[in-house]
One Martini backbone bead per residue (centre of mass of N, CA, C, O) as a GRO file, in nm:
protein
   49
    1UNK     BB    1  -1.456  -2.082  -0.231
    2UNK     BB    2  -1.158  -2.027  -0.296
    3UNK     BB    3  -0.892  -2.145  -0.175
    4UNK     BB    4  -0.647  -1.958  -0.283
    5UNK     BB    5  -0.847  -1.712  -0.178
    6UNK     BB    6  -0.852  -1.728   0.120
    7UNK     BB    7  -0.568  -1.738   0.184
    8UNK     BB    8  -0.474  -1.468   0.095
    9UNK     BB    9  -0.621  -1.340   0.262
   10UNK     BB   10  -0.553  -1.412   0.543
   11UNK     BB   11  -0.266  -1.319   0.470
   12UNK     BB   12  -0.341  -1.003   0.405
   13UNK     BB   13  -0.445  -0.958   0.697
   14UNK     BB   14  -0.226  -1.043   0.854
   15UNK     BB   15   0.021  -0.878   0.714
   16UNK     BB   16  -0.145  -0.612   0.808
   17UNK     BB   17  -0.140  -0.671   1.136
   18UNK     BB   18   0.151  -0.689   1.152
   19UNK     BB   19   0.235  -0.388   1.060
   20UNK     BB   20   0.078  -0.250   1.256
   21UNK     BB   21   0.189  -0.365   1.501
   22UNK     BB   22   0.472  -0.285   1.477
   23UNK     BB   23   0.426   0.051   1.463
   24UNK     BB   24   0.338  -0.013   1.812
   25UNK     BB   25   0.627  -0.224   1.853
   26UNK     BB   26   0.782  -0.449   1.907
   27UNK     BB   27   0.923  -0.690   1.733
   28UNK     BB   28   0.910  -0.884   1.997
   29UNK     BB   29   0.660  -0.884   2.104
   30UNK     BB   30   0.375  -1.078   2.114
   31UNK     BB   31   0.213  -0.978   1.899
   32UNK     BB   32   0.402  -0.980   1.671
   33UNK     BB   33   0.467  -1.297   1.741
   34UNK     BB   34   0.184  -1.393   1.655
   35UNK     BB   35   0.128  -1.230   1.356
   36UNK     BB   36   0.374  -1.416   1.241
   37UNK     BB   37   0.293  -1.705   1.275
   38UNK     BB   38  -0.006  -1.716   1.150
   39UNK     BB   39   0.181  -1.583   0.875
   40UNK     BB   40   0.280  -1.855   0.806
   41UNK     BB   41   0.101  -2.042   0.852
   42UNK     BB   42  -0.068  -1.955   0.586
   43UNK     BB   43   0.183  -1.997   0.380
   44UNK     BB   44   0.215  -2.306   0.411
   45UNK     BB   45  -0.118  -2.335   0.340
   46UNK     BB   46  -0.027  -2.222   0.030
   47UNK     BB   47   0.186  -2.436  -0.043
   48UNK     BB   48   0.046  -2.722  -0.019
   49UNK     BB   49  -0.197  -2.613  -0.275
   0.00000   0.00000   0.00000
């Protein structure tokens, strides 16, 4: 698999993981600052590249 093609999904679930958490948390809770961190790293990791 293409390397920009896995961090993108990773990306894009990250992302996705985090929206979805956002709306049943406070924006400050662990869970929402840990899939924000998570999707950094991916982003980051995609700058790189």
């Amino acid at each position: 698999m293409d390397i920009k093609l896995y961090l993108l999904e990773k990306i894009e679930t990250c992302r996705t993981e985090m929206l979805e958490l956002s709306r049943q948390k406070e924006l400050t809770s662990e869970a929402v600052v840990s899939a924000s961190t998570r999707l950094d790293y991916w982003l980051n990791e995609y700058e790189k590249v």
